[in-house]
TORDOLO-778941 format. One record per residue (C-alpha): residue in one letter; x, y, z. Coordinates in Angstrom, 2 decimals. Layout:
{rose:a&x:X&y:Y&z:Z}
...
//
This chain:
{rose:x&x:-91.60&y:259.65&z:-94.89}
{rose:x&x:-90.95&y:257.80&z:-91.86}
{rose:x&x:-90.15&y:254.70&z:-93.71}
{rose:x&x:-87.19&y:256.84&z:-94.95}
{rose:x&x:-85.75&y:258.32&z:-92.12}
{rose:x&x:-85.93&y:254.58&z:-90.71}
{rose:x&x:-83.66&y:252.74&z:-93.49}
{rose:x&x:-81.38&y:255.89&z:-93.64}
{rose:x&x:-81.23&y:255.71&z:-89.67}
{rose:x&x:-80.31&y:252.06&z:-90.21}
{rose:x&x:-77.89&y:252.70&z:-92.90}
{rose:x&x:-76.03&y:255.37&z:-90.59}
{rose:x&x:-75.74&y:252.73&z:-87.74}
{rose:x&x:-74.47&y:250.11&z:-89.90}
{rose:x&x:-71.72&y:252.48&z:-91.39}
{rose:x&x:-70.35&y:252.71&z:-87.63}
{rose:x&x:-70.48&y:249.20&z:-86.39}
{rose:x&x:-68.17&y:248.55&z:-89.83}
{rose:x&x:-65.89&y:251.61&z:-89.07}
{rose:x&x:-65.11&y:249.97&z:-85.67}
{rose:x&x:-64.73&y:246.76&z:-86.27}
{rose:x&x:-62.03&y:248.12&z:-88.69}
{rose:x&x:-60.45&y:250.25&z:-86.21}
{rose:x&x:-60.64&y:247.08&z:-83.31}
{rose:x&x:-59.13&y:245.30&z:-86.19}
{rose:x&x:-56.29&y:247.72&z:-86.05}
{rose:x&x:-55.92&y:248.07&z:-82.47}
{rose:x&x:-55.45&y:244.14&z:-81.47}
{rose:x&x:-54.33&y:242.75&z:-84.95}
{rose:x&x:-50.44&y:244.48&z:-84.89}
{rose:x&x:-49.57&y:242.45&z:-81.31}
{rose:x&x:-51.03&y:239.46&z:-82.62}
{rose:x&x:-48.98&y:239.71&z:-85.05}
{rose:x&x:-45.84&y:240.43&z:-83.37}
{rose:x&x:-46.62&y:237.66&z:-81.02}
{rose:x&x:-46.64&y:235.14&z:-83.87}
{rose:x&x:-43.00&y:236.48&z:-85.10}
{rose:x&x:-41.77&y:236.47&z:-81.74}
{rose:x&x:-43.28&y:232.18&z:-81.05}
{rose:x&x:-41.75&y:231.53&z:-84.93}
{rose:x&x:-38.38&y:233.09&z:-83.81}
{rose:x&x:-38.23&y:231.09&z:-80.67}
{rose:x&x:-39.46&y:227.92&z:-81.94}
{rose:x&x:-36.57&y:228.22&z:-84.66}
{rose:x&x:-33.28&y:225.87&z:-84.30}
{rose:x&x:-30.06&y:227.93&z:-84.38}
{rose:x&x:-27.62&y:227.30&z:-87.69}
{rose:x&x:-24.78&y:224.35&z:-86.99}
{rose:x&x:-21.38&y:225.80&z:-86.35}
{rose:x&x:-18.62&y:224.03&z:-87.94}
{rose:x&x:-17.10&y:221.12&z:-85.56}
{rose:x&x:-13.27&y:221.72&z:-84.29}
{rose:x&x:-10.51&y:219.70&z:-85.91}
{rose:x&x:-9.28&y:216.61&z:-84.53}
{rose:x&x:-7.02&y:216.89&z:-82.01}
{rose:x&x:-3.86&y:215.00&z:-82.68}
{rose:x&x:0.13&y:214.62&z:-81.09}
{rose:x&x:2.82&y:214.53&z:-84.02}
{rose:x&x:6.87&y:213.71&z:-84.31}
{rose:x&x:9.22&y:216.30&z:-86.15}
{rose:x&x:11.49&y:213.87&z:-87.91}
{rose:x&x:14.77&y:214.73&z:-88.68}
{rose:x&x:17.45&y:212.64&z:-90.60}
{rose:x&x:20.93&y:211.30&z:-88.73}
{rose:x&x:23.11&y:208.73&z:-88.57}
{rose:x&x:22.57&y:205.48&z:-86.81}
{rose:x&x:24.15&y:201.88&z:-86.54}
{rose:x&x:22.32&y:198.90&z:-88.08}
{rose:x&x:21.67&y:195.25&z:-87.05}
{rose:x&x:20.20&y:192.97&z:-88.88}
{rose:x&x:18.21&y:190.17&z:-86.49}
{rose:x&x:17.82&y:186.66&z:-87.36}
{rose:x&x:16.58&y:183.43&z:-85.65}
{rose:x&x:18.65&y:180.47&z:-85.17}
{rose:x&x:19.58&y:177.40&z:-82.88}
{rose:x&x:23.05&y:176.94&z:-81.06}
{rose:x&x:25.03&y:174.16&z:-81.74}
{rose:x&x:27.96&y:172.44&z:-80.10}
{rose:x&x:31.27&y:173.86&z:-81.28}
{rose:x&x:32.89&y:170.52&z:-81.47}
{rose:x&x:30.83&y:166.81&z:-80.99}
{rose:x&x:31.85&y:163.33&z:-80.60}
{rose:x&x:30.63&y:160.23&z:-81.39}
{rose:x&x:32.03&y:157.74&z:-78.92}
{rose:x&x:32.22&y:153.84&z:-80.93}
{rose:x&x:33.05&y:150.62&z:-80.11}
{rose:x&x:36.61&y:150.22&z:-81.83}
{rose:x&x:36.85&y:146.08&z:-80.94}
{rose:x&x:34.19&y:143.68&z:-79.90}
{rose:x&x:33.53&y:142.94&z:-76.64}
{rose:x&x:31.77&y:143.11&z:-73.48}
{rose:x&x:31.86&y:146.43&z:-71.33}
{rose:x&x:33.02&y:145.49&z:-67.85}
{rose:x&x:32.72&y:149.21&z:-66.84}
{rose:x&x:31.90&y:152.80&z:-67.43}
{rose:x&x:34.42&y:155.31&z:-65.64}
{rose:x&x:32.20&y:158.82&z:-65.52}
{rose:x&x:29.39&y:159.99&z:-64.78}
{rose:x&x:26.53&y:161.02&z:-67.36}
{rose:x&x:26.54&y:164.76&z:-68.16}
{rose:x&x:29.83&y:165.18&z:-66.64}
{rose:x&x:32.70&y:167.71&z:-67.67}
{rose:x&x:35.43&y:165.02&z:-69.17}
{rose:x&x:38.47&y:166.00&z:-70.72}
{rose:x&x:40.19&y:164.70&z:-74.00}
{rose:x&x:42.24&y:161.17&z:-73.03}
{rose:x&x:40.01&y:160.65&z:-69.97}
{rose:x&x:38.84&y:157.06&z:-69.28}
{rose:x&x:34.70&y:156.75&z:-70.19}
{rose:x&x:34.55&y:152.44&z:-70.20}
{rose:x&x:36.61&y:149.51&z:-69.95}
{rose:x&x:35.89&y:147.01&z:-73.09}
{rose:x&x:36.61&y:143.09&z:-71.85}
{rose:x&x:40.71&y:142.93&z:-72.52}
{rose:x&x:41.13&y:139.18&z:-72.38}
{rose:x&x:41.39&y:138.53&z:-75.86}
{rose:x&x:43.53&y:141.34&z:-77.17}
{rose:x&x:45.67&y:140.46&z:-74.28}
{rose:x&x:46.17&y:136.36&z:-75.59}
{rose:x&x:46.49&y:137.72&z:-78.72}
{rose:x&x:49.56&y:140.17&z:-78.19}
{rose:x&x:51.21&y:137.04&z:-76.30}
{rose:x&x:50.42&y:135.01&z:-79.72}
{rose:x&x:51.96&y:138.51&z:-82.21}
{rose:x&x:55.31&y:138.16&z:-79.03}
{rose:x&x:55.83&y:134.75&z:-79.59}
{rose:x&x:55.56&y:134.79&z:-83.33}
{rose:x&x:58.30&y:137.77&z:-83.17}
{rose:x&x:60.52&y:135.86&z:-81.09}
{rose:x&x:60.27&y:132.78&z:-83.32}
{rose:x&x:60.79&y:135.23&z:-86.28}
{rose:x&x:64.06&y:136.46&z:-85.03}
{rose:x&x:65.39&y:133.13&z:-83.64}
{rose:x&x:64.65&y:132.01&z:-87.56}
{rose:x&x:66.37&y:134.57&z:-88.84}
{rose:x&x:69.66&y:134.32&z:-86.48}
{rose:x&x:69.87&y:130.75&z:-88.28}
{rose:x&x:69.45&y:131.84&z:-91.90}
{rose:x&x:71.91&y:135.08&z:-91.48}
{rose:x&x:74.58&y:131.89&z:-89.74}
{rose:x&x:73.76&y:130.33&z:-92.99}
{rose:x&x:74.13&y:132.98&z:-95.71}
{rose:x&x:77.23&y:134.19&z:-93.99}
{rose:x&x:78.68&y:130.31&z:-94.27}
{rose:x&x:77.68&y:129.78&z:-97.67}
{rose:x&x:79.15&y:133.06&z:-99.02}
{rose:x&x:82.86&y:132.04&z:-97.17}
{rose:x&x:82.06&y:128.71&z:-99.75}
{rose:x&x:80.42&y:129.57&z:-102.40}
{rose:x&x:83.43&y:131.99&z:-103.18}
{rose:x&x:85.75&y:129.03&z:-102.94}
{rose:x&x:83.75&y:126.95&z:-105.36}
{rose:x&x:82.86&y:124.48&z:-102.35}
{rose:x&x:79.00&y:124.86&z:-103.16}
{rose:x&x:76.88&y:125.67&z:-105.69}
{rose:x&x:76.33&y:129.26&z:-106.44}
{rose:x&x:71.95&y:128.11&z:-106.51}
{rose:x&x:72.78&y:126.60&z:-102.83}
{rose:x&x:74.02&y:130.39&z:-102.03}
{rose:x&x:71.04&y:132.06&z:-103.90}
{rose:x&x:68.59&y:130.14&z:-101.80}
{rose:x&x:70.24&y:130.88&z:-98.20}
{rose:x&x:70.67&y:134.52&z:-99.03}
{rose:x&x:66.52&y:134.57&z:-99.88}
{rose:x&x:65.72&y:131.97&z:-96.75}
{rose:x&x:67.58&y:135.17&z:-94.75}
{rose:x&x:65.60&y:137.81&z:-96.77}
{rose:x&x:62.35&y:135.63&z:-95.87}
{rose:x&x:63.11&y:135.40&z:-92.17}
{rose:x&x:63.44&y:139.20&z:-91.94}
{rose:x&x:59.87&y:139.57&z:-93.77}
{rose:x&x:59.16&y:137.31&z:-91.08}
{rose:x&x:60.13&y:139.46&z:-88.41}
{rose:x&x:58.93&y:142.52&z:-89.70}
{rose:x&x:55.36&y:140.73&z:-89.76}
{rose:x&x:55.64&y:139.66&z:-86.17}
{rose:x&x:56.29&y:143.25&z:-85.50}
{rose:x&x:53.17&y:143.98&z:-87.25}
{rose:x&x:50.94&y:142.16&z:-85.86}
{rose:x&x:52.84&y:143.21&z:-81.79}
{rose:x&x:51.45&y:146.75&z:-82.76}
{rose:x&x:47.92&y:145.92&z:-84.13}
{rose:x&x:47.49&y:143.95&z:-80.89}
{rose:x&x:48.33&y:146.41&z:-78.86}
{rose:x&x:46.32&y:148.88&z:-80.67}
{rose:x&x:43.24&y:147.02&z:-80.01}
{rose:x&x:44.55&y:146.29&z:-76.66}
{rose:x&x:44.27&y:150.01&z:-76.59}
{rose:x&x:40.56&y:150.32&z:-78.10}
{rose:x&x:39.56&y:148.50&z:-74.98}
{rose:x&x:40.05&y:151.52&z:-72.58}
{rose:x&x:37.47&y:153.59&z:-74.06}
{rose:x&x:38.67&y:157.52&z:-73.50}
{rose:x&x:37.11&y:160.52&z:-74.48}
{rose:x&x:38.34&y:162.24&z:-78.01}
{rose:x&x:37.96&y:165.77&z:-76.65}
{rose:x&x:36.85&y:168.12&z:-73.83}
{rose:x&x:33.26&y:168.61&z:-73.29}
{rose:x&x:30.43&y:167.17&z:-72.08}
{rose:x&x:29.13&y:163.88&z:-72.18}
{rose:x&x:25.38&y:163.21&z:-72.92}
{rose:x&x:22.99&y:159.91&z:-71.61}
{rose:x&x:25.10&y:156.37&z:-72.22}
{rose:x&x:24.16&y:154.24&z:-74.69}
{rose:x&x:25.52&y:151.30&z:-73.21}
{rose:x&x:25.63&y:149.36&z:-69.76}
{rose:x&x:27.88&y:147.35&z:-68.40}
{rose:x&x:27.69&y:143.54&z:-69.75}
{rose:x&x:26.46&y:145.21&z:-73.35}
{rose:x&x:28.18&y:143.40&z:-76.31}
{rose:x&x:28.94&y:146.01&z:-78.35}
{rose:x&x:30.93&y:145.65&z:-82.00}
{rose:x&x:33.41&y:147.19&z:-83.88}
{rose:x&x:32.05&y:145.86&z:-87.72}
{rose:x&x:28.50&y:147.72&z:-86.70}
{rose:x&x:30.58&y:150.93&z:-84.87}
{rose:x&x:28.50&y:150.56&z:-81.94}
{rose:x&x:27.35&y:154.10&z:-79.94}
{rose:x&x:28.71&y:153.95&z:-76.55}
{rose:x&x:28.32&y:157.79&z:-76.12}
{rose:x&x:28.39&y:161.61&z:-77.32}
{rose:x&x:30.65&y:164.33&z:-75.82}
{rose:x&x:30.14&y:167.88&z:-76.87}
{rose:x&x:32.39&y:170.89&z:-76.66}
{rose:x&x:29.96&y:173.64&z:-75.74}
{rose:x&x:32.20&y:176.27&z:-74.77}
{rose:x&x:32.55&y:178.23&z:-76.66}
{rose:x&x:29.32&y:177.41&z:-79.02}
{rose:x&x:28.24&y:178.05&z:-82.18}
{rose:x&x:24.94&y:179.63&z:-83.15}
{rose:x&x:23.19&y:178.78&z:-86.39}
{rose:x&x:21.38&y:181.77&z:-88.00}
{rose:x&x:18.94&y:181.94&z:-91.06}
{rose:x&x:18.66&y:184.35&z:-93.19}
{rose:x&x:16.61&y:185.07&z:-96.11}
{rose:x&x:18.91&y:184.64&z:-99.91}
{rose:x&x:18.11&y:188.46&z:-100.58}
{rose:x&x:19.86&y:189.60&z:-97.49}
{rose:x&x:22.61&y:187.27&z:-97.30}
{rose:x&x:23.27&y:188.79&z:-101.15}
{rose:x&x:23.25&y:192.17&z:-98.88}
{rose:x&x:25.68&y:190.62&z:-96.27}
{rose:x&x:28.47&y:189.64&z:-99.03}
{rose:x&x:28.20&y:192.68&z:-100.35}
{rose:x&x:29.10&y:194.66&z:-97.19}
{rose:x&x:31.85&y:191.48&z:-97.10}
{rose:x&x:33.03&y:192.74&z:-100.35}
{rose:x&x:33.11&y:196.35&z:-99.98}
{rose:x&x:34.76&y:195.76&z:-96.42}
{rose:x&x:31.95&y:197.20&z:-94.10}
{rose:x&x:31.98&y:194.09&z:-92.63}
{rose:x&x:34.63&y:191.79&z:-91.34}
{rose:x&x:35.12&y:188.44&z:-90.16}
{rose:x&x:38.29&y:188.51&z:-88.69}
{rose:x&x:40.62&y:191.63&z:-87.12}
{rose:x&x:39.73&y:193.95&z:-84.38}
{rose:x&x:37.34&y:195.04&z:-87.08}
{rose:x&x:35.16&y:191.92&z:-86.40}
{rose:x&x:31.38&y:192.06&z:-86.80}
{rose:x&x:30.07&y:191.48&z:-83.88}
{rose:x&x:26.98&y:189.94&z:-82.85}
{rose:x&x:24.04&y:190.09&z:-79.75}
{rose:x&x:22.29&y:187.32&z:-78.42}
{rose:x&x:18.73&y:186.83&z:-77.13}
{rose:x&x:17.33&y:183.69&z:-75.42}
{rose:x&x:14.17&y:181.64&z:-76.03}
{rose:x&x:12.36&y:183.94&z:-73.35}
{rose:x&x:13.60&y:187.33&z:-74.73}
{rose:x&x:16.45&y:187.85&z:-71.86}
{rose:x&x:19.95&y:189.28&z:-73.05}
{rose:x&x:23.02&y:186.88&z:-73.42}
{rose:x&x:26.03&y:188.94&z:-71.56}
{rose:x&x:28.85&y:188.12&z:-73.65}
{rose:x&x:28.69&y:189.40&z:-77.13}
{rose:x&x:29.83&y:186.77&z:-80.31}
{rose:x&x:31.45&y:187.58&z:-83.53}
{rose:x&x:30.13&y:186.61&z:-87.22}
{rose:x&x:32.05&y:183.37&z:-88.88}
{rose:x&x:31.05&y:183.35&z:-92.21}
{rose:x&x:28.14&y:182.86&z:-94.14}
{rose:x&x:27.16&y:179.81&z:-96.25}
{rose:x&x:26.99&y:179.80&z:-100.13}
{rose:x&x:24.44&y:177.27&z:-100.39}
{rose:x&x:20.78&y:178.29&z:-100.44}
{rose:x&x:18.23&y:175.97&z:-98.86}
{rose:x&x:15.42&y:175.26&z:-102.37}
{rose:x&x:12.76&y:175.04&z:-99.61}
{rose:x&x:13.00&y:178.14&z:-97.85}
{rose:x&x:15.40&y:180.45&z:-99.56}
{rose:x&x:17.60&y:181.10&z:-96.87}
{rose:x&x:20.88&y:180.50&z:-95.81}
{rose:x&x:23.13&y:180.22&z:-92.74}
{rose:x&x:25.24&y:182.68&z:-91.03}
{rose:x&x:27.13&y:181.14&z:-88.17}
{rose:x&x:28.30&y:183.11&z:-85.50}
{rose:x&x:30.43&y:181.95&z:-82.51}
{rose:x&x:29.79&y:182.87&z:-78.48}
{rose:x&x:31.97&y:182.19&z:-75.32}
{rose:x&x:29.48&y:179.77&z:-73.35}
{rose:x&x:31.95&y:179.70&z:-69.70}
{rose:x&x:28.66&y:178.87&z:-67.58}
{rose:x&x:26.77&y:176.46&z:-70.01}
{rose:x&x:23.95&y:178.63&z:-70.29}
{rose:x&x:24.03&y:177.68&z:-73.59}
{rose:x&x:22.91&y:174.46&z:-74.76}
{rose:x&x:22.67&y:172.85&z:-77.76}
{rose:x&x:19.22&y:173.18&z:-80.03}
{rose:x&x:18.33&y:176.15&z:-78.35}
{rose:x&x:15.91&y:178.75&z:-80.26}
{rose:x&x:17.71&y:182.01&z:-80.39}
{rose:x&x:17.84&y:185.33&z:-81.82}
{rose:x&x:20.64&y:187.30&z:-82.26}
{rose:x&x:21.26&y:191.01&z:-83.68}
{rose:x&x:24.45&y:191.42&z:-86.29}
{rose:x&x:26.41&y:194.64&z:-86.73}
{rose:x&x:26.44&y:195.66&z:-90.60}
{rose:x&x:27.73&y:199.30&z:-90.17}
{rose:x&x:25.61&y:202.49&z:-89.92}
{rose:x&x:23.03&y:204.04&z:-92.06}
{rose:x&x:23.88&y:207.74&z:-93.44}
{rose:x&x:21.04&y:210.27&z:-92.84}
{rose:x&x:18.36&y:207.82&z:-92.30}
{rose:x&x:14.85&y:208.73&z:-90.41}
{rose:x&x:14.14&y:207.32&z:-87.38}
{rose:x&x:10.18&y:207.78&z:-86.77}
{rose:x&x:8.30&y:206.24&z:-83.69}
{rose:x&x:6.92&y:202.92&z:-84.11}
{rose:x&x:3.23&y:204.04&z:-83.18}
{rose:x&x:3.50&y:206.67&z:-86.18}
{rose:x&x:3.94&y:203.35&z:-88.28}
{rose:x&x:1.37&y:201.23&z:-89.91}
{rose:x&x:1.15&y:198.54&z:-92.42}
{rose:x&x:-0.87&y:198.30&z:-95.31}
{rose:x&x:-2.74&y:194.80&z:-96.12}
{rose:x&x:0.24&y:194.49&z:-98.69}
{rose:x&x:2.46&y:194.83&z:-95.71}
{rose:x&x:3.72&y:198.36&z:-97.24}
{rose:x&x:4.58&y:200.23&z:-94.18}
{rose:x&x:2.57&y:203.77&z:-94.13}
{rose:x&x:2.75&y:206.81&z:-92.12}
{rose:x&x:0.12&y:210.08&z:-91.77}
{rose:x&x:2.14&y:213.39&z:-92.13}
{rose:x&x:0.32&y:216.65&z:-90.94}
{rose:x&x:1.23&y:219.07&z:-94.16}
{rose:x&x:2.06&y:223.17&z:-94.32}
{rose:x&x:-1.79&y:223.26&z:-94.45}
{rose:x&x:-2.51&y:221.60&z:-91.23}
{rose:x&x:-4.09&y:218.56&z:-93.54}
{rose:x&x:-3.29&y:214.96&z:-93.30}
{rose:x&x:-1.36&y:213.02&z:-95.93}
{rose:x&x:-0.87&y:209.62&z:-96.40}
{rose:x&x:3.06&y:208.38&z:-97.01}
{rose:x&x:4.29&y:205.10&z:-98.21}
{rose:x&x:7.49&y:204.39&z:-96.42}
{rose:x&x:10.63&y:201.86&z:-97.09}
{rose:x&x:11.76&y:201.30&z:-93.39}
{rose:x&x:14.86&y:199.48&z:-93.22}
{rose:x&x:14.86&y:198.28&z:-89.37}
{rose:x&x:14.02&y:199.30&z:-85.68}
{rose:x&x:15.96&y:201.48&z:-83.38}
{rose:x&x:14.88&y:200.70&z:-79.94}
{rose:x&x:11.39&y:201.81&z:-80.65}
{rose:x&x:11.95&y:203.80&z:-83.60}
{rose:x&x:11.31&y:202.64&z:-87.19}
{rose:x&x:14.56&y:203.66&z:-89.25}
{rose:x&x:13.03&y:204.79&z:-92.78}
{rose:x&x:15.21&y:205.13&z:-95.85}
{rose:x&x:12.37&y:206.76&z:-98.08}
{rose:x&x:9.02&y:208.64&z:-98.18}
{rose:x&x:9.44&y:211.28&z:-95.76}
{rose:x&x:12.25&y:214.25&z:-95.63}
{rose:x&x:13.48&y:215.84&z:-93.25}
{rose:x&x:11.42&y:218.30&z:-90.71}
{rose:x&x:7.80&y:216.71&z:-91.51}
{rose:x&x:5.11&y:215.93&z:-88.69}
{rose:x&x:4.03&y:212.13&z:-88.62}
{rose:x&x:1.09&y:211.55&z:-86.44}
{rose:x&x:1.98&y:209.32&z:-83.50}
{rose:x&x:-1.55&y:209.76&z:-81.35}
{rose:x&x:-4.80&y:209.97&z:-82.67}
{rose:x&x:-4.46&y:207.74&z:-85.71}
{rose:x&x:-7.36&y:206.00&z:-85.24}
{rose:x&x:-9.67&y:209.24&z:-85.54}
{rose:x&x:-8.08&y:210.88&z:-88.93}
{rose:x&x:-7.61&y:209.96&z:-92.41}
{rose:x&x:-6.04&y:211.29&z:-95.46}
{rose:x&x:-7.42&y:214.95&z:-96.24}
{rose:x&x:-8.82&y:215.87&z:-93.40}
{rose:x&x:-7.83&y:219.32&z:-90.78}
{rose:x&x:-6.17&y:218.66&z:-88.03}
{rose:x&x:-5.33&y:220.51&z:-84.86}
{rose:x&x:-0.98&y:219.28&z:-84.42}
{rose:x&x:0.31&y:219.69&z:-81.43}
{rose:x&x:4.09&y:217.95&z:-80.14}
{rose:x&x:4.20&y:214.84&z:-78.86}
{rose:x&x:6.34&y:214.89&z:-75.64}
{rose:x&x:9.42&y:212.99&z:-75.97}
{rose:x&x:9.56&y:209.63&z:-74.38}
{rose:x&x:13.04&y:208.56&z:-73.37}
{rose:x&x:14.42&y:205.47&z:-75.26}
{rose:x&x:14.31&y:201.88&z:-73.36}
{rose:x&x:18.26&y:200.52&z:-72.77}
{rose:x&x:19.98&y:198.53&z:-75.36}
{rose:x&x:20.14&y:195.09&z:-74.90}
{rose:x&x:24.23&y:195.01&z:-74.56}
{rose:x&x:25.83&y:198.14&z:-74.02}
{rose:x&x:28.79&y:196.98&z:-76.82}
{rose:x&x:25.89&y:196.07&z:-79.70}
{rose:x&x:24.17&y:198.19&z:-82.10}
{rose:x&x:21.04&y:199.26&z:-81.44}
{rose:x&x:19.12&y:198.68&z:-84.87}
{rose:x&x:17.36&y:195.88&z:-86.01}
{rose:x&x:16.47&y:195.28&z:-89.60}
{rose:x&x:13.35&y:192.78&z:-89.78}
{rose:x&x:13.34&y:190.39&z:-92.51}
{rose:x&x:9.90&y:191.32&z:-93.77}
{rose:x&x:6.89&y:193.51&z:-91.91}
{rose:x&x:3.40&y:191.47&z:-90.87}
{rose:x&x:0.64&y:192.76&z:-92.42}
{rose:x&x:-1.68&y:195.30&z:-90.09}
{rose:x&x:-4.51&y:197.03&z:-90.66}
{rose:x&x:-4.54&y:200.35&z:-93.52}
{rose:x&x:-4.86&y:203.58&z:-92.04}
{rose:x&x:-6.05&y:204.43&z:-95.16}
{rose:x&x:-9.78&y:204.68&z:-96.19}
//
């Protein structure tokens, strides 16, 4: 009996420790719980937002008309140059300038030793003064002879021969004359002078130099240098342009209508007198491709010289409704294609292949591959490429550097772009 009131008294008790362990189970498990959410939710990262568009600054284009130049390289040349000979030999007793002095045309450069030429116009004198006393005898004779001859007192062969003896005697004469003027000529040749105005360049000769007229000895070289000429090359596909605009009269060599033409010097700085176009050669170098368009400048102060690198800008007209887009909104492919990136409707970038034509100043003058009102991305390049959103936003204007003459056009067509870096990846 008491063995079962024992296990059911132990049954009872175990029946309660398990009901509260359930209900201390209850009572602390629900925080725990909670406080494991809560560490979870902290210890979770927060979902990426989407990044902001690249800001970038963008052109409007708009079409308009504007001149065009096209520029080309070249070297000035003298306008007219001398080559100052030896006519007669001799010795040079003298020179009668200074080197790289002004002389003008008939001025006295050297004096040649005139001894001889002086002996031998005596000699040509004195043979012209026997000529004529010969022939005062022989006309005396043929004048005798015809007063016989008539009256059958001589032979007509003895008149024949008197009348050719007087014939001979004026040959004679006319000889002696001769040979007075080609004595004096060289006479002449020995007072050296100057063919034209200009300058003359280092002497080739000294005094006591033997110098010869068979081997055309150098003495000197004068050059007209004002005005000058300037010596342009240009590629065979845009001189083809240049006689076309000839043909069709948008540009002229002569009139008031004159193409006209700036000049730039070896270090970049503006020549102040503007130079009209001459005319353009037919011949085109095999080598290069090229040919030359000469063009001709005052030169009043010698500021130019000749064989002096140059670059000068040629008027050929205006372009009709062309595109001028800034020159940092302009790349070039590795083809040297020039490229531009346009900001579409949609705020996304495009990639455009573009045929410039020339510079403005610092604008680009395009003929195709844009129209009229599009965005072209002039800051921020570097950081954007073809597809992507952008954030546009106007560039401010910036105001457009001086021509380099105030009476030249202001475009410049390049010959052919360099190569840059793509854009495009």
């Amino acid at each position: 009996m008491n063995i079962v009131v024992s296990i059911a008294s132990t049954a009872k008790h175990a029946l309660q420790s398990s009901a509260a362990g359930a209900a201390a189970q209850i009572r602390f498990g629900a925080p725990l719980a909670m406080a494991l959410a809560l560490l979870a939710a902290c210890s979770a990262k927060p979902a990426p937002k989407d990044p902001d568009p690249p800001q970038v600054s963008v052109v409007t284009v708009h079409r308009s008309n504007v001149p065009v130049t096209v520029e080309l390289p070249g070297r000035t040349s003298a306008y007219r140059v001398a080559e100052v000979r030896a006519r007669v030999d001799g010795i040079v007793q003298k020179r009668g300038f200074v080197e790289g002095d002004q002389v003008e045309r008939g001025q006295h450069l050297y004096q040649i030793d005139p001894a001889p030429y002086i002996a031998a116009l005596n000699s040509a004198d004195a043979s012209l003064q026997k000529a004529k006393a010969n022939l005062a005898a022989t006309n005396a004779q043929a004048e005798r002879y015809k007063a016989l001859v008539a009256q059958n007192l001589i032979s007509r062969q003895d008149y024949d021969n008197a009348v050719s003896s007087q014939g001979q005697a004026e040959a004679d004469v006319a000889t002696a004359k001769a040979a007075i003027a080609i004595a004096k000529i060289n006479l002449d040749y020995t007072n050296v002078v100057s063919p034209i105005t200009g300058r003359t360049g280092v002497s080739a000769v000294t005094e006591g130099a033997y110098v010869q007229a068979s081997a055309a000895t150098l003495m000197d070289t004068v050059q007209q240098i004002d005005p000058i000429y300037v010596d342009l090359t240009q590629s065979s596909v845009e001189g083809l342009q240049l006689r076309r605009n000839l043909a069709d009269g948008s540009l002229k060599l002569d009139g008031s209508e004159q193409a006209k033409a700036a000049l730039f010097l070896e270090d970049g700085t503006p020549y102040p007198i503007a130079g009209t176009l001459q005319f353009s050669d037919i011949t085109v170098d095999q080598g290069t491709g090229s040919v030359t368009v000469r063009a001709i400048f005052a030169n009043p102060k010698s500021v130019l010289l000749p064989g002096m690198f140059v670059r000068a800008r040629i008027d050929e007209g205006s372009e009709d409704d062309a595109i001028s887009v800034p020159e940092v909104g302009v790349t070039h492919d590795p083809n040297g294609q020039a490229t531009a990136l346009v900001v579409g409707p949609d705020n996304k970038v495009v990639l455009r292949t573009l045929k410039v034509r020339g510079t403005q100043a610092n604008q680009w003058i395009v003929e195709s591959g844009l129209v009229d009102g599009e965005r072209v991305i002039v800051s921020g390049v570097q950081k954007v490429r073809p597809g992507m959103l952008v954030s546009a936003t106007e560039a401010v204007p910036v105001a457009t550097p001086p021509a380099a003459t105030t009476s030249q056009a202001t475009v410049q067509k390049t010959p052919a772009p360099i190569p840059a870096a793509s854009t495009k990846k």
